[in-house]
C-alpha positions as CSV (number, residue, x, y, z in Angstrom):
1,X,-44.8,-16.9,-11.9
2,X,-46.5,-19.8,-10.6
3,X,-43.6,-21.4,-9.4
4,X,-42.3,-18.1,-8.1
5,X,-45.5,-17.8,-6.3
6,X,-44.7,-21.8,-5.1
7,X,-41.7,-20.8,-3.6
8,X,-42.7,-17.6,-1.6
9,X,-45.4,-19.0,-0.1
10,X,-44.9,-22.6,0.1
11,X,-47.8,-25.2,-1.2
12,X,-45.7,-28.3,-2.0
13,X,-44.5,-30.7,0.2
14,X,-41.7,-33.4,0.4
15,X,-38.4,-33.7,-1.3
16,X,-40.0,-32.3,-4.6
17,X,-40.6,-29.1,-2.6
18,X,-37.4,-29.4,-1.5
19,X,-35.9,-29.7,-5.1
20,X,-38.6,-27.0,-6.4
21,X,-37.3,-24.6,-4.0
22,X,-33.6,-25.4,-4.4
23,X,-34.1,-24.9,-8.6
24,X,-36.6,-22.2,-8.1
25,X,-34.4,-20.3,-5.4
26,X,-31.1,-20.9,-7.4
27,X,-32.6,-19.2,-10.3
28,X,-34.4,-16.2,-8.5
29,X,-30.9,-15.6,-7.2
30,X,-29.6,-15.2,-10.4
31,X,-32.0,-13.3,-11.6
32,X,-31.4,-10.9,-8.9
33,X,-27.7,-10.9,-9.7
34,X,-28.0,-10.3,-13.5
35,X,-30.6,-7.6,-12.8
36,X,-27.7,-5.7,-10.6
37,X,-24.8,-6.1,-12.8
38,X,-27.3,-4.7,-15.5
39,X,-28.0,-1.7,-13.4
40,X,-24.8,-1.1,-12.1
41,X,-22.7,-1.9,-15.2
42,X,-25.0,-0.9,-18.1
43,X,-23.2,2.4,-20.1
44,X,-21.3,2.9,-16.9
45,X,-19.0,5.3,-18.6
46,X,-21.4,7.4,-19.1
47,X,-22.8,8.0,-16.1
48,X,-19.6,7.5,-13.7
49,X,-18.5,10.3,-11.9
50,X,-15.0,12.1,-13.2
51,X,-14.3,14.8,-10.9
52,X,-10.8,16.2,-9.7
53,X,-10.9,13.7,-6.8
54,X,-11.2,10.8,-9.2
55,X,-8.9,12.3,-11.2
56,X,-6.0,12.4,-9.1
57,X,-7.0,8.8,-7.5
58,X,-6.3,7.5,-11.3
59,X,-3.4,10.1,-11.5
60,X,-2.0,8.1,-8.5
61,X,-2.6,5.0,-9.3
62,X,-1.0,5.7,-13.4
63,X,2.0,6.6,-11.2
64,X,2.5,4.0,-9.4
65,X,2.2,1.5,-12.1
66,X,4.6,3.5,-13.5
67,X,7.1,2.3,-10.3
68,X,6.2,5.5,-8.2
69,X,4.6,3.0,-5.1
70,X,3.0,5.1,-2.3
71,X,2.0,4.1,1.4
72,X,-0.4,6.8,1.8
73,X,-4.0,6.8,-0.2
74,X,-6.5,9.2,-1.1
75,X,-7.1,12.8,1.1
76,X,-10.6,12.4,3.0
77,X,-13.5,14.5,2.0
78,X,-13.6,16.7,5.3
79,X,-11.1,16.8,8.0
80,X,-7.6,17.3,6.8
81,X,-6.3,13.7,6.5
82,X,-5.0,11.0,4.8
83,X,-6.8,7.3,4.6
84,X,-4.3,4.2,3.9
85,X,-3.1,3.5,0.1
86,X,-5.1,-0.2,-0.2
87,X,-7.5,1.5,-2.3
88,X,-5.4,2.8,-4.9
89,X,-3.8,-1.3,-4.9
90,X,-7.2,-2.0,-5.7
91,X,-7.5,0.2,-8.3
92,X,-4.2,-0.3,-10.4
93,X,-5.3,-4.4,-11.8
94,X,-8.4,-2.8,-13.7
95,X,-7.0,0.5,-14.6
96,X,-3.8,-1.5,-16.0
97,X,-6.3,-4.3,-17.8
98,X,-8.4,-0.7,-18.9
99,X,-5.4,0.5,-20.9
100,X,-5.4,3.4,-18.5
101,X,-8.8,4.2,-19.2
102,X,-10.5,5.4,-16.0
103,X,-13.7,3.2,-16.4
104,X,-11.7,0.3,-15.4
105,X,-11.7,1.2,-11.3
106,X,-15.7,2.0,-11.7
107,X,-15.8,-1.2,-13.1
108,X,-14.0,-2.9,-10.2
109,X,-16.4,-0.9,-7.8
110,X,-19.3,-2.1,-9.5
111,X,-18.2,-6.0,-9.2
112,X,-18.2,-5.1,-5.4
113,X,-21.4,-3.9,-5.8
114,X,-22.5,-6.9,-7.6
115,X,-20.7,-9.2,-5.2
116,X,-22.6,-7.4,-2.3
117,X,-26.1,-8.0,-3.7
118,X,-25.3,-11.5,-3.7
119,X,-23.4,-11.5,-0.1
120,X,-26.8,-9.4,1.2
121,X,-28.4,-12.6,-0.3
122,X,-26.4,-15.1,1.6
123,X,-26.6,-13.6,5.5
124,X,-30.0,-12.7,4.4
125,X,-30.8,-16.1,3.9
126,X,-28.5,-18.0,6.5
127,X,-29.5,-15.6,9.3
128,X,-33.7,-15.2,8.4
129,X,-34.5,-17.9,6.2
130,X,-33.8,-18.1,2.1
131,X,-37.1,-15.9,1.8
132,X,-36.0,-12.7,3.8
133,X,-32.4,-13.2,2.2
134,X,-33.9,-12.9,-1.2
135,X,-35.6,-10.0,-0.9
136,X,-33.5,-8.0,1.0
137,X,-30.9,-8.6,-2.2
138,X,-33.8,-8.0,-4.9
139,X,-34.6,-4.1,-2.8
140,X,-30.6,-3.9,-2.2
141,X,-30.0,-4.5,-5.7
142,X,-32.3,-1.8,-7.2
143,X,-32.1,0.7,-4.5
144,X,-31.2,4.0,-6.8
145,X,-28.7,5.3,-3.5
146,X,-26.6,1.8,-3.6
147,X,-26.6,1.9,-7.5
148,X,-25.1,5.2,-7.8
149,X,-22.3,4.8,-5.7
150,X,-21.6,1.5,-7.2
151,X,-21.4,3.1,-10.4
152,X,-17.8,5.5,-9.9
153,X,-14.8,4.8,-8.4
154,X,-14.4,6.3,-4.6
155,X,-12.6,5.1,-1.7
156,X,-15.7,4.8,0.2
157,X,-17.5,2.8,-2.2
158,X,-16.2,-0.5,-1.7
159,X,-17.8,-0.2,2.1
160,X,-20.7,-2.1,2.0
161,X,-18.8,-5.3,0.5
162,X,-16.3,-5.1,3.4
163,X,-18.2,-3.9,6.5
164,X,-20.9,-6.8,5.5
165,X,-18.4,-9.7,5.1
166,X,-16.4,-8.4,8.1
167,X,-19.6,-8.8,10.1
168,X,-20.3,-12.1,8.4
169,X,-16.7,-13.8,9.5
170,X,-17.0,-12.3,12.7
171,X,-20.5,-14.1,13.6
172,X,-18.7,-17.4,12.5
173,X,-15.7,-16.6,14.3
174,X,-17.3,-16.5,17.2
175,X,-19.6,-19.3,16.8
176,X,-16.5,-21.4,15.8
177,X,-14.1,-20.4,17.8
178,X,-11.4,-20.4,15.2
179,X,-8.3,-18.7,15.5
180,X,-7.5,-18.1,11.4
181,X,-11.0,-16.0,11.6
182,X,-10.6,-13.5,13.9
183,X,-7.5,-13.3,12.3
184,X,-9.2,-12.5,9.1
185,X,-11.4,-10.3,10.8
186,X,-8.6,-8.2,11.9
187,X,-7.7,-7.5,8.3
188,X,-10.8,-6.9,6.8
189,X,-11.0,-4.3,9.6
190,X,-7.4,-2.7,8.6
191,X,-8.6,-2.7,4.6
192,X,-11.8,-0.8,6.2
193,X,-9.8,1.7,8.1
194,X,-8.1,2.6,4.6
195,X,-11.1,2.7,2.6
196,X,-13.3,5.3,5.6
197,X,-12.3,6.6,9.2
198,X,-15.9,5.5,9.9
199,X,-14.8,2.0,10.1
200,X,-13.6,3.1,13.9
201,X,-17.5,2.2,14.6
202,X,-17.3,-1.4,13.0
203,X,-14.5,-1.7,15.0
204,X,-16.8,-0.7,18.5
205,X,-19.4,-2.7,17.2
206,X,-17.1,-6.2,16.9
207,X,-15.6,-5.3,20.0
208,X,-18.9,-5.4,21.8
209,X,-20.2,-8.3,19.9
210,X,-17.3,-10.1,20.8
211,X,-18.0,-9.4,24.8
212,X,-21.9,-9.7,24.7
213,X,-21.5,-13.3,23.2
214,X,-18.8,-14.3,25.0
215,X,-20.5,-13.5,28.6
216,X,-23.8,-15.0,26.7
217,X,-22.2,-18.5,26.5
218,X,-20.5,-18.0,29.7
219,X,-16.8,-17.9,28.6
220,X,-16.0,-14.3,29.5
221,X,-12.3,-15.6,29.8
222,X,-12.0,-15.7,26.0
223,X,-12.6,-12.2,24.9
224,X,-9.4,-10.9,25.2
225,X,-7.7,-14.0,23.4
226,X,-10.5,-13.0,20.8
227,X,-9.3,-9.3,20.7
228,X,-5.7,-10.5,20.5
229,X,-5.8,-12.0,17.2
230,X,-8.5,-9.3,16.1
231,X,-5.5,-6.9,16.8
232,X,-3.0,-9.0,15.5
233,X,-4.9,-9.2,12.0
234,X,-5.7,-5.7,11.8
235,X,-2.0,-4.7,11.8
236,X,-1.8,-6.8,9.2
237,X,-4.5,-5.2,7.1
238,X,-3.6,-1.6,8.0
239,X,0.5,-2.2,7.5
240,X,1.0,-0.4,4.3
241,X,-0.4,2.6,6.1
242,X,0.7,1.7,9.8
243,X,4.2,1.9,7.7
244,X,3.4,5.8,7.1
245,X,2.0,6.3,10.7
246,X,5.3,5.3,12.6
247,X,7.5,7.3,10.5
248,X,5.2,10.5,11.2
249,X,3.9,10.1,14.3
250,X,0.5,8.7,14.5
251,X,-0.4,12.2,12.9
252,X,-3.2,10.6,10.5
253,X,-5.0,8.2,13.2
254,X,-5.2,11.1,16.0
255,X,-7.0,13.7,13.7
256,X,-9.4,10.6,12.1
257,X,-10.1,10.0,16.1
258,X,-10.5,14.0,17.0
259,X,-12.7,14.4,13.9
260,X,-15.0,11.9,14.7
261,X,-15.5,12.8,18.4
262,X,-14.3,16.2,18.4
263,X,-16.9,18.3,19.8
264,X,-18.5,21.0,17.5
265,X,-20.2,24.6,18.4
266,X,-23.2,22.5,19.6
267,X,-22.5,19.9,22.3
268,X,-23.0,16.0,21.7
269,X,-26.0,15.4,24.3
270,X,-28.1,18.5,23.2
271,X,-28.4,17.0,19.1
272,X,-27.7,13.3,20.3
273,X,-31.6,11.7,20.1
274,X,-32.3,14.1,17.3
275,X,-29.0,12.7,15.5
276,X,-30.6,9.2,16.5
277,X,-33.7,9.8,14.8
278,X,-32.7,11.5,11.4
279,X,-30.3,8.3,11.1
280,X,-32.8,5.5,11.8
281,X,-35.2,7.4,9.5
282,X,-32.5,7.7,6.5
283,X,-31.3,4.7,6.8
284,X,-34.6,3.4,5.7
285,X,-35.5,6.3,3.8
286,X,-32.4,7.1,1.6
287,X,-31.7,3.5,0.9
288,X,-35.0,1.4,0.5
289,X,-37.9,3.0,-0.1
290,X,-35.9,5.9,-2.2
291,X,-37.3,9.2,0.0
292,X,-35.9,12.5,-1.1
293,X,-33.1,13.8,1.6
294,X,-35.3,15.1,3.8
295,X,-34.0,18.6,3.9
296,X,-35.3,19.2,0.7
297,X,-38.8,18.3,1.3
298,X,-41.4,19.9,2.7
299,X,-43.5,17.9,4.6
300,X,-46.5,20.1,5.1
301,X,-46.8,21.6,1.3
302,X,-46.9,17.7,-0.3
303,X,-49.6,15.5,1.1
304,X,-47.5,12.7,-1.1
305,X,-44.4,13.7,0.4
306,X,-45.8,13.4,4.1
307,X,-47.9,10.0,3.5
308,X,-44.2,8.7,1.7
309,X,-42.1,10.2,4.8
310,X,-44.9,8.5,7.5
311,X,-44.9,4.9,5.2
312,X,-41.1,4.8,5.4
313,X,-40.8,5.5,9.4
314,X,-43.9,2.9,9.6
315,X,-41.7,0.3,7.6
316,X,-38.9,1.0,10.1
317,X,-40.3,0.8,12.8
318,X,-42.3,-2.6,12.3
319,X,-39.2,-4.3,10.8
320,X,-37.1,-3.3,13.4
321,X,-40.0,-4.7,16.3
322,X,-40.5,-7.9,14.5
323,X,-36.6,-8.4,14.5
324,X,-36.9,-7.5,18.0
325,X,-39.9,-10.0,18.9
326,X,-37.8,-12.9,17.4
327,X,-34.9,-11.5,19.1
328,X,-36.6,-12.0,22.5
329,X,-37.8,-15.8,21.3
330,X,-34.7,-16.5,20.6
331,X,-33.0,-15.2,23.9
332,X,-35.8,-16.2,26.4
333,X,-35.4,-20.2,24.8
334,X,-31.9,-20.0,24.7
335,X,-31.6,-20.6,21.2
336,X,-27.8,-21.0,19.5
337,X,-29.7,-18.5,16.8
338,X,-29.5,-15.7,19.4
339,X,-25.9,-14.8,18.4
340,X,-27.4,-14.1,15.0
341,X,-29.4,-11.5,16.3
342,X,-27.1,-10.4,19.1
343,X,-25.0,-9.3,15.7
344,X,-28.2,-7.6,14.1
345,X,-29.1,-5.9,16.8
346,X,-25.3,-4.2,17.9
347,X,-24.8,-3.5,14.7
348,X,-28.2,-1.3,14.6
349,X,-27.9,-0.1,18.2
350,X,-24.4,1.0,18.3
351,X,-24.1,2.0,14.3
352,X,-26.7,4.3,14.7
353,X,-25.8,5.5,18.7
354,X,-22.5,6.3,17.4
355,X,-23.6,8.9,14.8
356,X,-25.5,10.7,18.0
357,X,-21.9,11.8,19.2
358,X,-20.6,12.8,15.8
359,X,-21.2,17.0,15.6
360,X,-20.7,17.3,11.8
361,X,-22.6,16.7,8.6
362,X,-23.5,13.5,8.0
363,X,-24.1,12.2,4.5
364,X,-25.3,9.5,2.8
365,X,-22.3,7.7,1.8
366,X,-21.3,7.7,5.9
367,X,-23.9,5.4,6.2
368,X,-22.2,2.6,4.1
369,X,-20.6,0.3,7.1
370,X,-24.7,0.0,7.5
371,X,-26.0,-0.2,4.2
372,X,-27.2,-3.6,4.2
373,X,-28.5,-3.9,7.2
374,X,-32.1,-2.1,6.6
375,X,-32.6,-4.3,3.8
376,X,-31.6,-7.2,5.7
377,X,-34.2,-6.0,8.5
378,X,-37.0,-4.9,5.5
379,X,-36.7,-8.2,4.3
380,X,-36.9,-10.1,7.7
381,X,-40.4,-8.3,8.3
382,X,-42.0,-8.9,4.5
383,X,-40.7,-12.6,5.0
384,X,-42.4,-12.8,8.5
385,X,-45.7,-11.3,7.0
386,X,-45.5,-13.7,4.6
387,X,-46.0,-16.9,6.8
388,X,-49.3,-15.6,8.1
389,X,-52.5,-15.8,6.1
390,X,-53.5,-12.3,6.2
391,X,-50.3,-10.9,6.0
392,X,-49.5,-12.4,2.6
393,X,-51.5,-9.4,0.6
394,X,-50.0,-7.0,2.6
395,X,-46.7,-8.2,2.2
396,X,-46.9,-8.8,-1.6
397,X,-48.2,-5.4,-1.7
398,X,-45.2,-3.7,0.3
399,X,-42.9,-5.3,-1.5
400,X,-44.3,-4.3,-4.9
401,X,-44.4,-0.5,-4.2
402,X,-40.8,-0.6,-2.4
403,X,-40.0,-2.4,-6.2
404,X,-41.5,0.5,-8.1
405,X,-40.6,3.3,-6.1
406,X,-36.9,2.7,-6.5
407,X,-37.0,1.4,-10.2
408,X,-38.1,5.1,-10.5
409,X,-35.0,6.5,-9.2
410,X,-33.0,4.1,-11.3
411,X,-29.8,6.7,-11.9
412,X,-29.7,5.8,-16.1
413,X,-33.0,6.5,-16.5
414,X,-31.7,10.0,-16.6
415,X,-29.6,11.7,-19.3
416,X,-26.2,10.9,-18.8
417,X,-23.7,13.3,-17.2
418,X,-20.6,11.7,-19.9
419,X,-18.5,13.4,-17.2
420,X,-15.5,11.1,-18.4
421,X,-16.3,11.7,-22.3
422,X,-15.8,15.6,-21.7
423,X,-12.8,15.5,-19.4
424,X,-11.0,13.7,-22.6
425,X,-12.6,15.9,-25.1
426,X,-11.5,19.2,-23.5
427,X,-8.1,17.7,-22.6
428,X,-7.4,16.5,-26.0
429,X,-8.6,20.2,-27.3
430,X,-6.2,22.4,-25.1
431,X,-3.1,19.6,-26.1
432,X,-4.2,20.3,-29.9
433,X,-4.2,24.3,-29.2
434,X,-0.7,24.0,-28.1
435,X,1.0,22.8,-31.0
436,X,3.3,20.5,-29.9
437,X,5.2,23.1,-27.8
438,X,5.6,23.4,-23.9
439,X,2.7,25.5,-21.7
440,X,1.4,26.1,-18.4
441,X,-2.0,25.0,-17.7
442,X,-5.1,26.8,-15.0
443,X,-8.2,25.8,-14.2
444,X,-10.9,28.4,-13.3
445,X,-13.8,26.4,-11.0
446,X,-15.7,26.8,-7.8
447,X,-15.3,23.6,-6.2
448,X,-13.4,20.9,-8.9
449,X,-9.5,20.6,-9.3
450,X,-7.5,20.5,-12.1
451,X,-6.3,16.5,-11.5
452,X,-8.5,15.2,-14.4
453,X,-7.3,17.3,-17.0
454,X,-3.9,16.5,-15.9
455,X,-4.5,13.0,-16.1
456,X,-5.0,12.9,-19.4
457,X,-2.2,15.3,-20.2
458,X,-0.1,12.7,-18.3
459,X,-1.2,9.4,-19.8
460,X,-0.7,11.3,-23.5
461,X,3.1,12.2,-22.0
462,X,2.4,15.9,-23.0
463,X,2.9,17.4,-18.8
464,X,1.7,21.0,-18.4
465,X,4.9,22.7,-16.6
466,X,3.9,23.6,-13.3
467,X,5.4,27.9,-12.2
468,X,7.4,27.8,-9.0
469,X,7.9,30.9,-7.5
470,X,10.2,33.1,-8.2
471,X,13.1,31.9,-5.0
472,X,12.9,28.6,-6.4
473,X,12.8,29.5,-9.9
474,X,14.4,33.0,-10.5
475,X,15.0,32.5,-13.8
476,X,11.8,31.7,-14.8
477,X,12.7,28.6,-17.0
478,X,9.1,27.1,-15.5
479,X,7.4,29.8,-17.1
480,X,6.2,28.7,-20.9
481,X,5.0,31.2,-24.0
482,X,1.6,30.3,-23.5
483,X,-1.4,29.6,-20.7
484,X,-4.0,27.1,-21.5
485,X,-6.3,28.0,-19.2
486,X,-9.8,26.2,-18.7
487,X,-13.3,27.9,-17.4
488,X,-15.6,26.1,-15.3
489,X,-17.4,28.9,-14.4
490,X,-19.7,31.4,-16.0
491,X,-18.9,34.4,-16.5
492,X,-15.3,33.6,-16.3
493,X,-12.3,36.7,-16.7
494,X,-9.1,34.8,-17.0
495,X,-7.1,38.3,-17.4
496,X,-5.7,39.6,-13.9
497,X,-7.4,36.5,-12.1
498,X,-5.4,35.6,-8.8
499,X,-5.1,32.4,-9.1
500,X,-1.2,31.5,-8.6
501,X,-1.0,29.5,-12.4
502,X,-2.6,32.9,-13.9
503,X,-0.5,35.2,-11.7
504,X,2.2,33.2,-12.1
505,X,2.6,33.6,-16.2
506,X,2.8,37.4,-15.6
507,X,1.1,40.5,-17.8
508,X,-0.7,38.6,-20.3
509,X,-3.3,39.0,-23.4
510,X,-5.9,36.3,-24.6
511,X,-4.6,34.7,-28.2
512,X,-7.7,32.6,-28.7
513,X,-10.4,31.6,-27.1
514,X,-13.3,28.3,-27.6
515,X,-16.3,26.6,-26.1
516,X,-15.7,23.0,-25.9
517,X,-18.2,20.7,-24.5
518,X,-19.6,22.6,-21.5
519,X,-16.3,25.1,-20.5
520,X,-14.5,27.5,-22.4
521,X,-10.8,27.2,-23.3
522,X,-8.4,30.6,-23.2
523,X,-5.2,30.9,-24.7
524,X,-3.0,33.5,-22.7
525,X,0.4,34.6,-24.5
526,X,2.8,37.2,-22.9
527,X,1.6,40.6,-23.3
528,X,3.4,42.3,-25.6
């Protein structure tokens, strides 16, 4: 501790505090790093998420290694399109080296995760100082919000990783000048567009860095040399689904741009500063200091809540002004460190502006093109404090309670959802009830869809026939003697339900029926 203490606050001198801080810093780092693999890998399986959207993502993926290659990827959440397939190539290495087992893309997403603490770590420390870098990873790393969705594999969880080392290249392709980097740049922004459509603002915000820096150093007269290779990198990146687009018309990229920008029942200007505000506030609140979502709280019946809502808007607020106040140093000396926070401070400005123009829901997961950036900023202003003799208690004592108060929200402190285990468990119980003969398969749910189930059905080569209607299948041949069907719900009346795979067997009468793990199983046989 004393050494630790050495390090953050700096009382040796010379090369031996040189080599203190080198050994000391090398092994805080580690630390840091072995704390978030811990958190984000520790009985994973357990606690992942294994849902019908992650079931057809590995359903997908089983396929292609299977030889069944696709060029477009996984449906998005709200809107009606389709994102790029680079996900799903992601996916198939870990779910082959899992033996199929579905853990093996949470994994992979967790090792992003992982890699991000340590990336958080590295711009952190190249842009503030080693001091700010390392605690913006040691909050980033233990934030509940960034450890659940490093903890389940979904296209959007990957964004952080990306959107931070996007940023990263583009602040040294700038400062370089090199060609190969902007390049590179270009194709981290085409993975970006295929893992969320809210890349489109990472791709504003390099745009205007690109300009603002430019005219900064008085060489206007490369930006659109700059934006060339950008462009020419990014077809790159996006080409598997850039592929799809030309043969269908662009269909995908103009309802992405629509959605984002369409206007809603309320116009942009009359929500636009209150859109402002609730971002700025989450993005502090959600992520570091681990505030409830703040439609769920109310502020006037909890003193606690209140005094925790006003602590994380202070904590906002001063990080962002002392970023700002070494912004304006920087700029008014003419510092080569100013493109640093020329980056910083786009990223902040036009990330959050962008949201004031977007007329839908906004949730958390949106925000993860940004989600390093308050901890980068958190960690600039406890750093700052830190240097200044009265500001060392208070900075010791911020950082302490932003330490406890998300080690509280730590997501396996909690009894484990085993999602996967009962997926497998049910699946495995309706193949059993069929007896080794053919059947048609329903699932009975409020939100979910049936693609988990089915995954396993598919990986055990025992394929639920699927009814066609009667013009495609007059016959009937796709119609089986019996109906596994599986409840979701509670109270649940498979008989006469209207769902087409009920409707579709015809008349019918329950043979048997279970509860398994947290549903109920049906058997349905003709009526006779």
């Amino acid at each position: 501790m004393e050494k630790m203490a050495s390090f953050l606050f700096g009382k040796t001198s010379g090369k031996s505090r040189i080599n203190r801080k080198f050994s000391i810093g090398t092994v805080a780092v580690l630390l840091i790093l072995l704390s978030a693999a811990f958190l984000r890998l520790y009985r994973i399986q357990d606690y992942m998420t294994f849902l019908g959207d992650e079931g057809r993502d590995v359903l997908v993926v089983y396929n292609m290694l299977h030889g069944d290659l696709t060029l477009l990827g996984p449906a998005a959440s709200v809107g009606g399109f389709f994102l790029g397939p680079i996900y799903y190539y992601f996916m198939a290495p870990f779910l082959l080296l899992f033996n199929f087992n579905p853990v093996g893309p949470a994994v992979m997403v967790a090792l992003f995760g992982i890699a991000t603490v340590w990336l958080v770590y590295r711009v952190g420390s190249e842009f503030f100082g080693s001091r700010a870098g390392l605690i913006a990873a040691a909050i980033y790393g233990i934030s509940p919000l960034v450890i659940a969705y490093s903890r389940s594999s979904w296209n959007p969880n990957p964004m952080p990783f990306f959107s931070l080392l996007f940023l990263y290249i583009l602040y040294k392709a700038v400062n370089r000048n090199k060609i190969i980097l902007f390049a590179f740049c270009g194709i981290l922004l085409g993975i970006l567009m295929q893992l969320h459509y809210l890349a489109t603002f990472l791709g504003v915000i390099a745009g205007v860095y690109i300009l603002i820096s430019r005219i900064y150093a008085g060489r206007a007269w490369r930006t659109l040399k700059d934006y060339f290779f950008v462009f020419l990198g990014f077809v790159v990146g996006w080409l598997p689904f850039l592929l799809f687009e030309i043969r269908h018309g662009f269909q995908n990229f103009q309802s992405i741009i629509n959605f984002i920008f369409q206007s809603g029942d309320t116009g942009a200007s009359a929500r636009f500063f209150e859109t402002i505000y609730d971002v700025f506030f989450r993005l502090f609140g959600r992520l570091v200091t681990n505030f409830p979502p703040p439609e769920q709280v109310a502020l006037g019946a909890h003193p606690n809540m209140a005094a925790w809502y006003y602590a994380t808007l202070i904590l906002g607020i001063a990080s962002v002004s002392i970023f700002l106040l070494k912004f304006y140093k920087n700029f008014r000396e003419r510092n080569s460190e100013v493109s640093k926070y020329v980056l910083i401070l786009t990223w902040l400005v036009l990330g959050i502006g962008l949201f004031g123009f977007y007329n839908k829901p906004i949730y958390d997961y949106y925000f993860g093109f940004m989600f390093p950036l308050p901890f980068l900023l958190v960690g600039l202003f406890i750093s700052s404090m830190l240097t200044k003799k009265i500001g060392k208690f208070l900075s010791i004592g911020v950082l302490a309670i932003l330490l406890w108060v998300n080690f509280q929200g730590i997501p396996f402190r909690y009894t484990p959802n085993r999602q996967l285990a009962q997926v497998e468990e049910i699946s495995r119980f309706v193949v059993d009830k069929t007896d080794g003969k053919p059947f048609n398969f329903a699932l009975i749910t409020g939100s979910n869809s049936d693609h988990a189930y089915r995954y396993f059905f598919t990986v055990w080569d025992r394929h639920p026939l699927t009814i066609e209607n009667p013009q495609k299948d007059p016959q009937r041949k796709t119609v089986t003697d019996q109906l596994m069907v599986v409840c979701e719900t509670n109270p649940c009346a498979p008989l006469g339900n209207s769902l087409w795979e009920i409707a579709g067997f015809g008349r019918a009468e329950i043979a048997g029926e279970w509860n398994v793990s947290v549903v109920k199983v049906y058997k349905l046989i003709h009526y006779k």
